[in-house]
Structures are given as structure tokens and as C-alpha cells.
C-alpha positions as a Markdown table, in Angstrom:
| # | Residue | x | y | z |
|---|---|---|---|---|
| 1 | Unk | 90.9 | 264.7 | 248.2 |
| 2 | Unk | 92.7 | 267.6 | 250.1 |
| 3 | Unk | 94.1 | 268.8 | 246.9 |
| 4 | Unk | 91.1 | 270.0 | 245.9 |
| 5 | Unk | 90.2 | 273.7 | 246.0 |
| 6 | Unk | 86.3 | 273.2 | 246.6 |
| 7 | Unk | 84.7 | 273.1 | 250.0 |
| 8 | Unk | 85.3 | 269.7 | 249.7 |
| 9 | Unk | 88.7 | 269.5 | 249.6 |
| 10 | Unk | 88.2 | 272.6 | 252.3 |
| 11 | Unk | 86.8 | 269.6 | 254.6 |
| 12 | Unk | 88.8 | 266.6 | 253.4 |
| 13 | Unk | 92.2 | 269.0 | 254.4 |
| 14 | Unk | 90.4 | 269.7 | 257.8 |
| 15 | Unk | 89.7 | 266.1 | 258.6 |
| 16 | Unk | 93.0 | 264.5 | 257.3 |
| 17 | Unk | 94.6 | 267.5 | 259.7 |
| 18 | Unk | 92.4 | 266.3 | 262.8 |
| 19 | Unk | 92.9 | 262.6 | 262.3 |
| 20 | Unk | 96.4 | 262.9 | 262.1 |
| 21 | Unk | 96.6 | 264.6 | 265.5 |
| 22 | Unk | 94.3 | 261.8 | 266.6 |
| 23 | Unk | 97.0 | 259.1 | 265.6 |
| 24 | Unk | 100.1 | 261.1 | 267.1 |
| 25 | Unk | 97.9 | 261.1 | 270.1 |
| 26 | Unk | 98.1 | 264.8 | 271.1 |
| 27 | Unk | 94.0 | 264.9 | 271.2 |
| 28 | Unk | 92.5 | 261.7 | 272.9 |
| 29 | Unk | 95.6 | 258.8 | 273.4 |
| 30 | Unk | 96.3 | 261.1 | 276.6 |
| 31 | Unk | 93.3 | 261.0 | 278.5 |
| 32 | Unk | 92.0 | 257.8 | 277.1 |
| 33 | Unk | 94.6 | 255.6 | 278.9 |
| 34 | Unk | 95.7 | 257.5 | 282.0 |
| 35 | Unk | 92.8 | 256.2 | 284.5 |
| 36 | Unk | 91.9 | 252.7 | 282.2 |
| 37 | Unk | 95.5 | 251.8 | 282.9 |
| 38 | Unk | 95.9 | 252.5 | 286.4 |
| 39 | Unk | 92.3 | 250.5 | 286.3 |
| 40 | Unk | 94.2 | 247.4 | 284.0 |
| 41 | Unk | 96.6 | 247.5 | 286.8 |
| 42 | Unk | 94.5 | 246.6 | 289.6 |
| 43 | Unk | 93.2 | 242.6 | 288.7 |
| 44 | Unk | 90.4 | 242.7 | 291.1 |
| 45 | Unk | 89.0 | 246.2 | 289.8 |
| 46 | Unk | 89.8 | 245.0 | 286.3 |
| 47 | Unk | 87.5 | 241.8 | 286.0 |
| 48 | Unk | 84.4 | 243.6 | 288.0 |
| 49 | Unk | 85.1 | 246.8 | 285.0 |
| 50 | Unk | 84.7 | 244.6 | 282.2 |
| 51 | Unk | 81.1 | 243.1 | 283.7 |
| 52 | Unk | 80.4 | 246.4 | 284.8 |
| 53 | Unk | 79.1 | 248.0 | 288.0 |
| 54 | Unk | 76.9 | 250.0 | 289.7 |
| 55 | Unk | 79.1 | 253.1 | 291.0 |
| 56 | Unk | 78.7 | 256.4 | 292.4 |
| 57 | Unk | 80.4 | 259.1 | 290.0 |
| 58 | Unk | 80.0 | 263.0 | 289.2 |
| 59 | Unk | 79.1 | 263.8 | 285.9 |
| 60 | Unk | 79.9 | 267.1 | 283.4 |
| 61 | Unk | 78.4 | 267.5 | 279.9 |
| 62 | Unk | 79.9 | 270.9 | 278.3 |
| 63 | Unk | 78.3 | 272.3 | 274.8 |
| 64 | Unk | 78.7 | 274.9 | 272.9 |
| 65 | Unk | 76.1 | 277.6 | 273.0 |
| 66 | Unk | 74.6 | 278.0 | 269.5 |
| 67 | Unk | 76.6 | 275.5 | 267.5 |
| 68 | Unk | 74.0 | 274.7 | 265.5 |
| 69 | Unk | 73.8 | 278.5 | 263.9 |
| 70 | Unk | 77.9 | 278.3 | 263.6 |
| 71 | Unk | 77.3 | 275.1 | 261.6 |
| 72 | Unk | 75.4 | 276.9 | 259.4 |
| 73 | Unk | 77.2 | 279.5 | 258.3 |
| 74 | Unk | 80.9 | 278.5 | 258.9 |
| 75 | Unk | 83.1 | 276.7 | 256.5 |
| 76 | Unk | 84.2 | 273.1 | 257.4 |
| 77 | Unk | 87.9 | 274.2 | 258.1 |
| 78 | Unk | 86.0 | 276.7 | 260.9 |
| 79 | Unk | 83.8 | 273.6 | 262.5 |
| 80 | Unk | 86.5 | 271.4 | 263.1 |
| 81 | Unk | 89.1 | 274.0 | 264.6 |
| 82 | Unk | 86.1 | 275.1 | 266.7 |
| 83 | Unk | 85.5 | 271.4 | 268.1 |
| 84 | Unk | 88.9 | 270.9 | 268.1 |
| 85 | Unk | 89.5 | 273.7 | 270.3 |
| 86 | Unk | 86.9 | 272.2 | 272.8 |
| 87 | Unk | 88.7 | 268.7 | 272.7 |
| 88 | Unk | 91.7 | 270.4 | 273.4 |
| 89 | Unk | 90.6 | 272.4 | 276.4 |
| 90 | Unk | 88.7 | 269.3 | 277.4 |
| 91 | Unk | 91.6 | 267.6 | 277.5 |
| 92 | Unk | 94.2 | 269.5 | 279.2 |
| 93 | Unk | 91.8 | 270.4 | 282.4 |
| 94 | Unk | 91.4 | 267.0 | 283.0 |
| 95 | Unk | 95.0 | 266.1 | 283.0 |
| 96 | Unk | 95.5 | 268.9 | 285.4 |
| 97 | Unk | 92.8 | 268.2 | 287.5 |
| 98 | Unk | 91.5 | 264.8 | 287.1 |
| 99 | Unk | 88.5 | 262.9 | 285.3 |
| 100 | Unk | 87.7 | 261.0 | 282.3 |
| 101 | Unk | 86.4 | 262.2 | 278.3 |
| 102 | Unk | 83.9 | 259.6 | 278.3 |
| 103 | Unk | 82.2 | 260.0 | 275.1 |
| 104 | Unk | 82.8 | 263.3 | 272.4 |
| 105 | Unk | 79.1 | 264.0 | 270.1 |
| 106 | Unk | 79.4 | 266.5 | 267.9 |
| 107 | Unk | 79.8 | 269.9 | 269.9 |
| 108 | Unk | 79.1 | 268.0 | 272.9 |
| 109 | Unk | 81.9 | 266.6 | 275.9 |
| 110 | Unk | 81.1 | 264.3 | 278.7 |
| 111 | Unk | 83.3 | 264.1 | 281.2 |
| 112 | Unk | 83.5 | 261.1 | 283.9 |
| 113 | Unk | 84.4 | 262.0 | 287.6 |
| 114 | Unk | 84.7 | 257.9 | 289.1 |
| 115 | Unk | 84.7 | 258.4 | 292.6 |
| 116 | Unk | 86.6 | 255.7 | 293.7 |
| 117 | Unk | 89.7 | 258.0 | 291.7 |
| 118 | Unk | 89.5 | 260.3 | 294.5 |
| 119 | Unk | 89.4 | 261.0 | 298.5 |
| 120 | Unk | 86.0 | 261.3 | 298.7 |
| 121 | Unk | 82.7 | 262.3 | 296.8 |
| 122 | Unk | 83.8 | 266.2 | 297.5 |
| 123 | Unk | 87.0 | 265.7 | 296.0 |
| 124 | Unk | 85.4 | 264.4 | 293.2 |
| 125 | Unk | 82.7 | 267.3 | 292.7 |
| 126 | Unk | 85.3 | 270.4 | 293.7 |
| 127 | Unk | 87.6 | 268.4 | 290.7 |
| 128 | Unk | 84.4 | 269.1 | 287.9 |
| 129 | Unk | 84.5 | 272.4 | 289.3 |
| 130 | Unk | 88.1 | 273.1 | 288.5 |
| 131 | Unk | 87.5 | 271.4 | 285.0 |
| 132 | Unk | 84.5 | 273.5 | 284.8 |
| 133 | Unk | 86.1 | 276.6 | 284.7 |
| 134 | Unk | 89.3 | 275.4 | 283.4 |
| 135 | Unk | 87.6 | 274.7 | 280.1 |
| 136 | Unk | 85.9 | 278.2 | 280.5 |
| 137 | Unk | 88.9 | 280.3 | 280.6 |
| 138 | Unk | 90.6 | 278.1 | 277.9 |
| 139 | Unk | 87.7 | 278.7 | 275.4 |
| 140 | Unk | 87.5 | 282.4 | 275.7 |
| 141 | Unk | 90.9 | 283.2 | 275.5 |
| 142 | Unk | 90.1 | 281.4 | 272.0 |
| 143 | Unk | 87.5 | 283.6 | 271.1 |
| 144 | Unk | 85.2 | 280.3 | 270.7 |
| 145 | Unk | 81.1 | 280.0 | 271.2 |
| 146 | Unk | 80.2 | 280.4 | 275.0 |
| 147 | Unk | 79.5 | 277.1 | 277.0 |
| 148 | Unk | 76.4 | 275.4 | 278.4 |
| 149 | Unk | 77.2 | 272.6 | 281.5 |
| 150 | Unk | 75.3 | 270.3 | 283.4 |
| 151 | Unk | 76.9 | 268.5 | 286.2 |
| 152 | Unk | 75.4 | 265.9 | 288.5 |
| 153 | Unk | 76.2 | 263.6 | 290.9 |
| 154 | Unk | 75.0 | 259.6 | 291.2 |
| 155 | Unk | 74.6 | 256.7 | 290.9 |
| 156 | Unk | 75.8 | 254.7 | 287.1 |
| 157 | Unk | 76.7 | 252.3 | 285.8 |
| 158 | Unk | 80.6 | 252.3 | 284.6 |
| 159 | Unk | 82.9 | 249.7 | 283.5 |
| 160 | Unk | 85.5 | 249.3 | 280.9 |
| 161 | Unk | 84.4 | 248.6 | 277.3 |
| 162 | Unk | 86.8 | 247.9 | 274.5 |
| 163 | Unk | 89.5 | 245.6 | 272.7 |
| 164 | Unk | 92.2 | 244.2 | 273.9 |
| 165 | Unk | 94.8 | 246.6 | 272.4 |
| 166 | Unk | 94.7 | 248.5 | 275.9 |
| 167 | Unk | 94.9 | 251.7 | 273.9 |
| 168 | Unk | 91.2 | 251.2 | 272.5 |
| 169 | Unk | 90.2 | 250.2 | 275.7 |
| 170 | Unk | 87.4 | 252.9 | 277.1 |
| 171 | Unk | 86.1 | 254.1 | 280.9 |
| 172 | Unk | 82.0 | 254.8 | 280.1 |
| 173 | Unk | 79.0 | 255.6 | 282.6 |
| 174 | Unk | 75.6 | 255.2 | 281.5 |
| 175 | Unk | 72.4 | 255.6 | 283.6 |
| 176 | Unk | 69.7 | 258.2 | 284.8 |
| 177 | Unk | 72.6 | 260.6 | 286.3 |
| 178 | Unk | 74.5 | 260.8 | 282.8 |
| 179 | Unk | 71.2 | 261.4 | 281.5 |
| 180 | Unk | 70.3 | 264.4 | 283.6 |
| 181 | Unk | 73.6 | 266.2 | 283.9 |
| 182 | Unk | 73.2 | 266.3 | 279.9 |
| 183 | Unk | 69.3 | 267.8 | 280.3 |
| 184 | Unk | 71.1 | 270.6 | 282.8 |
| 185 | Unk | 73.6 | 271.4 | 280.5 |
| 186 | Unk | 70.6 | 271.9 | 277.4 |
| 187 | Unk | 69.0 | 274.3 | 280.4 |
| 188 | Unk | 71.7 | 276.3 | 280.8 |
| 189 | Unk | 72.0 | 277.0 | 277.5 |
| 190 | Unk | 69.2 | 279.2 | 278.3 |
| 191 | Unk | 69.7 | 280.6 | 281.6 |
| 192 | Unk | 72.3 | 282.8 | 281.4 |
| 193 | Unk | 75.1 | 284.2 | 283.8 |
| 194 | Unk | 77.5 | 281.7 | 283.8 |
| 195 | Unk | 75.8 | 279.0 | 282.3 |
| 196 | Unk | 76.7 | 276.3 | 284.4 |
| 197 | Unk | 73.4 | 274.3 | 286.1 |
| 198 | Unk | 74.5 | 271.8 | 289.1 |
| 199 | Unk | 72.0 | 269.7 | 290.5 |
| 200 | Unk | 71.3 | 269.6 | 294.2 |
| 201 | Unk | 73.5 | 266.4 | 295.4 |
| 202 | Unk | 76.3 | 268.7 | 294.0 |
| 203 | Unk | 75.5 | 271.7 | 295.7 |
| 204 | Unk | 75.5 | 269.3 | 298.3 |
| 205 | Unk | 78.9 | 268.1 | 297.9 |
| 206 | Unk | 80.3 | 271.6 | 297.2 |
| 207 | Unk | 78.8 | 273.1 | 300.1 |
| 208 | Unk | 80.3 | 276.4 | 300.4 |
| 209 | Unk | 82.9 | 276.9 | 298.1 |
| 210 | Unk | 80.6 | 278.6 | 295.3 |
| 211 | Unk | 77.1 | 280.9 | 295.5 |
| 212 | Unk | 74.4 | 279.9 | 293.7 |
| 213 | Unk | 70.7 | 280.6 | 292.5 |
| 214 | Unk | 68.0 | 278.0 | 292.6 |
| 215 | Unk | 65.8 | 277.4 | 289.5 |
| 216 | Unk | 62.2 | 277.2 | 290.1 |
| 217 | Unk | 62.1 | 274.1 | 288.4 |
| 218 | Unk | 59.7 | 271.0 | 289.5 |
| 219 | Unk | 60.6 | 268.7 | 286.8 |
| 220 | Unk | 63.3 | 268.3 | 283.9 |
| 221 | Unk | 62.6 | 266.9 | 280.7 |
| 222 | Unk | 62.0 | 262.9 | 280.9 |
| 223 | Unk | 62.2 | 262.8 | 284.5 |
| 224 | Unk | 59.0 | 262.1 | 286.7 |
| 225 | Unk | 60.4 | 263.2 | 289.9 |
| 226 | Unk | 61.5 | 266.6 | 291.3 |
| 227 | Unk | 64.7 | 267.5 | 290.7 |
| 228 | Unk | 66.5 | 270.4 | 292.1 |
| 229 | Unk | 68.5 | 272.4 | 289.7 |
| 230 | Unk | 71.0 | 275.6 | 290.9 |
| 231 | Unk | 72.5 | 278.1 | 288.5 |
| 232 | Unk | 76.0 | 278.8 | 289.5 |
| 233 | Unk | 77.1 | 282.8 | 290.0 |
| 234 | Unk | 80.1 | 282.9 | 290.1 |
């Protein structure tokens, strides 16, 4: 009931406030449909999305650095306008520079890069990197929590999930290189400088354009082979 005074009524007036944006569309219609229609437009593309395929992509996971302590002390009007405000700036650098929101968890954003939406694998990475900082500058001029990323490049498996209302229709990746752009991004929450972690094919892929450190990492978190991780400087 948002006519209540309580903290209830604090959160029932936050969440009716978000879920009407939702259903004029100004959060997620947007960038929901652009790339699954131009993908509902193409018949051949179209039936081997819906089976799903194996596909080389560039993946971004952006969190917010010590959300959980927020959580704790902020009122529920404060949470959503704070993940809100990450949806938002989510949102608006992809439309200006490309990508999918694949999936939204909590504090947590991961963004899609499909390769086959751009030139060339390079396009693809130097487009997360504009989204990258994008969403950095947007979030600081809003005086929100800092950011932790993870971005990696590889192999997934993507495809179109959803009904047939084209507007619930949904572009998702899952596999090992979702997994481990997602274990860079909880790294970076603890390593400092800018806070963005990249993994080596997309240091690869970037090649000169930004100056990084390399971790002395062997191994990540569920993963059994080396993997090369590089904090970004700049």
C-alpha cells in the first residue's frame, strides 16, 4: 500500500514508481528490442537464435562496490533510486555505443557485446570500453557507489529466449566466458585504481588504445586453467 507512512509503504511507493517506468518503457523496452528485432528481421538468423548457438561475444558485468553495506543502512526509497540509476546509465551507453542488457541481478548488470553486431571482434571490445566508461562518468556525476567490471571475450552460447509478444522476446549468453567476466568484475572490486579487470583476449583485441597492469594471478575462482587478468589504468 503506498499510502502508508511506514517503511513499508516507503517501499511499496518506490516499487510502484519503478514499475511504472518499466511499463512506459523508459528503463528496459529500449534496449530490450533494438538488437532482438533487427535479429526477428533476419529469417535465417532468427530460426538458428531460437535453437541457440555457439558464438563468439565480449562480455561486461558492472557492480556496485559495497552494495551490500548500502543495503544495510539505506531506506528502500534510497536502494531502488540507487539501482535505478545504474539501469539508467546502463542503458543509455549502450544506445550510444552499442550492446545488449542481458540479464539485471540485484546491483549487478551484464551487458552482451554479439560480435556478429559489429565490424569485427575489435569493434566489438573498443564498444565495452566506451560503455565502460560511459557508465563511469554517468554514475559519478550521480554521486552513486563506485563500480567493479569484468570484461571478457569468448566463446557462448547466445540465442533468443522468450514469448512470442516480440517485446518479451530476450538476447542471453551463457557459458564459461559469461562466467569469468563476472569472477573479474568480484576482483576488481578489490583491486583498486579504476576497477575495471579485462582478461587477456581483450587486451588482445584492444591492443593499444588503453595501458594496463597485469595481475599476478594463476587461477580465478572455479576455473582450472590459467587465466590472465589486467587491471586497466586509465
Amino acid at each position: 500500500d503506498g499510502t502508508r507512512s511506514d517503511e513499508f509503504g516507503s517501499l511499496a511507493r518506490a516499487f510502484n514508481g519503478m514499475a511504472e517506468k518499466l511499463h512506459e518503457g523508459k528503463i528496459l523496452t529500449r534496449y530490450v528490442s533494438k538488437f532482438v528485432l533487427q535479429a526477428l528481421s533476419d529469417e535465417r538468423y532468427l530460426a538458428i537464435a531460437r535453437q541457440g548457438e555457439l558464438a563468439e561475444v565480449t562480455v561486461l558485468f558492472s557492480s556496485l562496490i559495497g552494495f551490500d553495506q548500502f543495503e544495510e543502512l539505506a531506506t528502500p526509497d534510497e536502494i531502488f533510486r540507487l539501482l535505478e540509476r545504474h539501469l539508467e546509465s546502463a542503458n543509455r551507453a549502450v544506445e550510444e555505443s552499442g550492446g545488449v542488457i542481458d540479464k539485471v541481478m540485484g546491483e549487478k548488470i551484464l551487458i552482451i557485446f554479439p560480435h556478429r553486431q559489429f565490424a569485427s571482434p575489435a569493434d566489438a571490445a573498443r564498444a565495452a570500453l566506451t560503455v565502460v566508461r560511459r557508465i563511469q562518468t554517468l554514475m559519478r556525476e550521480s554521486s552513486a557507489l563506485p563500480l567493479a567490471m569484468g570484461l571478457n571475450t569468448g566463446m557462448a552460447i547466445v540465442g533468443i529466449l522468450g514469448a512470442e509478444n516480440i517485446q518479451r522476446k530476450d538476447f542471453t549468453a551463457i557459458g564459461d566466458t559469461v562466467n569469468l567476466a563476472a569472477r573479474l568484475s568480484t576482483l576488481a572490486q578489490r583491486s583498486g585504481k579504476s576497477q575495471v579487470i579485462l582478461s587477456g583476449r581483450v587486451l588482445e583485441l584492444l591492443g593499444s588504445l588503453i595501458r594496463t597492469e597485469k595481475l599476478p594471478l594463476k587461477s580465478v575462482k572455479g576455473k582450472t586453467q590459467e587465466v590472465e587478468a589486467h587491471l586497466l589504468l586509465e
